[in-house]
C-alpha positions, -999 to +999 in steps of 0.1 A: -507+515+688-508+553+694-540+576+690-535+611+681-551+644+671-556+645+634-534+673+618-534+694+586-508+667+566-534+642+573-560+657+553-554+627+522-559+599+550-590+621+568-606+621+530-603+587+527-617+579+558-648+601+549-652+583+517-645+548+530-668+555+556-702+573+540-696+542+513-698+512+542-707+483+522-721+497+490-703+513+462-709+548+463-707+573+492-726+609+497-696+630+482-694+601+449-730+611+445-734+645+452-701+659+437-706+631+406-670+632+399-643+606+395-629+590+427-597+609+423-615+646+419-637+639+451-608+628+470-591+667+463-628+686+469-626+667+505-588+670+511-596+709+506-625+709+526-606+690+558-583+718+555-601+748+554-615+778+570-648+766+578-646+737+604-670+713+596-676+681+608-650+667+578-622+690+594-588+670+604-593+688+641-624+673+646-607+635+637-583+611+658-564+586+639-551+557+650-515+545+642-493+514+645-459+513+637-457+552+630-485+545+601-520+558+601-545+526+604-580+538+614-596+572+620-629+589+632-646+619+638-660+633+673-679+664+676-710+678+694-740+672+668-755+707+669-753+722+633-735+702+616-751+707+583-750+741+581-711+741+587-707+712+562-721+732+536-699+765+546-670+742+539-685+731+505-694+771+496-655+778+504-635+750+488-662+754+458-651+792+453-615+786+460-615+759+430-636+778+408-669+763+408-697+784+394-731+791+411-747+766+393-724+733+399-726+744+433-761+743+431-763+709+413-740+694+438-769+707+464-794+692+445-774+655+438-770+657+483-804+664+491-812+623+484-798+618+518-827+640+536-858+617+541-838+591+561-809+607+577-810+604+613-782+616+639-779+625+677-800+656+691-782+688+695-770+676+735-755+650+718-718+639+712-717+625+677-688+601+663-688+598+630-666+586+596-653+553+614-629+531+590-599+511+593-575+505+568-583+469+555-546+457+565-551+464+601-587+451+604-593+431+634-567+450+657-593+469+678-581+502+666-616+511+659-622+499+698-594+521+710-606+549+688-642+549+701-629+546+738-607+579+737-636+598+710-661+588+748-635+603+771-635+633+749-670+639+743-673+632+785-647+655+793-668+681+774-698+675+790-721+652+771-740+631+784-750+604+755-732+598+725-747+582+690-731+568+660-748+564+625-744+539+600-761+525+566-793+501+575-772+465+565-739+471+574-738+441+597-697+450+604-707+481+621-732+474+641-715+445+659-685+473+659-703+494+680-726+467+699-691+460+710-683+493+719-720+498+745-743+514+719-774+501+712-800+507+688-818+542+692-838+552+659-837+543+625-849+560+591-855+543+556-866+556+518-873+539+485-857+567+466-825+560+487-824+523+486-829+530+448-796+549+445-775+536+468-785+502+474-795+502+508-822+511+529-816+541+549-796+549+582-795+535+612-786+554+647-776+541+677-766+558+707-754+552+749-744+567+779-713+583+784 
């Protein structure tokens, strides 16, 4: 196994990894919903946005990817929390205008995100945040996701944070034991009827430890 930097070719695999991840155990994810597209179309909107100007948090440099045999097999994001959502939406704006969306799809993709608001819940602004954690289902069960967390830690220490937190859908019994494994342990958690209406579960769940 060999852990690397993300790079601009991976943005197909870093797109996946977004969707794979914000789906967890339920069939739709934020972009399915808030783009409304095809599976196929979302996947080009967030290969553009991993690859452009605007660094968000879905940006290949903010990812590490995990490989066996020369092949990419797991990935995750690691970034300091502070404003994430406003860069995540500069990276929509761009990739939106570069592809020639008009004011008002832009506007309804707003509109179709904003179900996520009453029970998000992340890290603080001092906090290191991993995020977009999946494995490829052929290399489940490897500790690539482990290995991944380990080295996102060592980063987010090295930079000088002192706790790190991890979100994930209320339900997804697989990654909470993933990352009970790894030292976190519940910190908060957020839920809404609306939400659970869409998507199928309850809201998020956030838990965080030392690093």
């Amino acid at each position: 196994m060999t852990i690397r930097s993300a790079r601009p070719d991976d943005a197909s695999i870093i797109a996946r990894t977004i969707l794979s991840a914000q789906r967890g155990y339920r069939p739709r994810g934020w972009f399915d919903v808030a783009l409304g597209w095809p599976e196929a179309e979302c996947l080009d909107f967030m290969a553009r946005i991993a690859v452009a100007r605007a660094a968000s948090m879905w940006h290949v440099s903010q990812f590490l990817i995990a490989e066996e045999d020369g092949k990419p097999a797991a990935a995750l994001c690691a970034l300091p929390a502070a404003g994430t959502g406003p860069a995540a939406w500069h990276a929509i704006e761009e990739v939106a205008a570069a592809t020639g969306l008009t004011a008002s799809e832009l506007e309804a993709i707003r509109q179709r995100g904003a179900y996520t608001r009453a029970c998000w819940v992340q890290g603080g602004g001092g906090d290191w945040m991993i995020e977009y954690v999946a494995t490829d289902p052929a290399y489940r069960g490897r500790g690539l996701v482990q290995a991944l967390i380990a080295r996102a830690l060592d980063r987010g220490k090295a930079a000088g944070f002192a706790r790190a937190t991890i979100s994930f859908l209320i339900g997804n019994a697989a990654a909470e034991r993933c990352y009970s494994k790894a030292g976190f342990a519940f910190a908060d958690e957020k839920r809404d009827p609306a939400f659970e209406a869409l998507i199928g579960a309850p809201g998020f769940r956030m838990f965080a430890r030392a690093i």
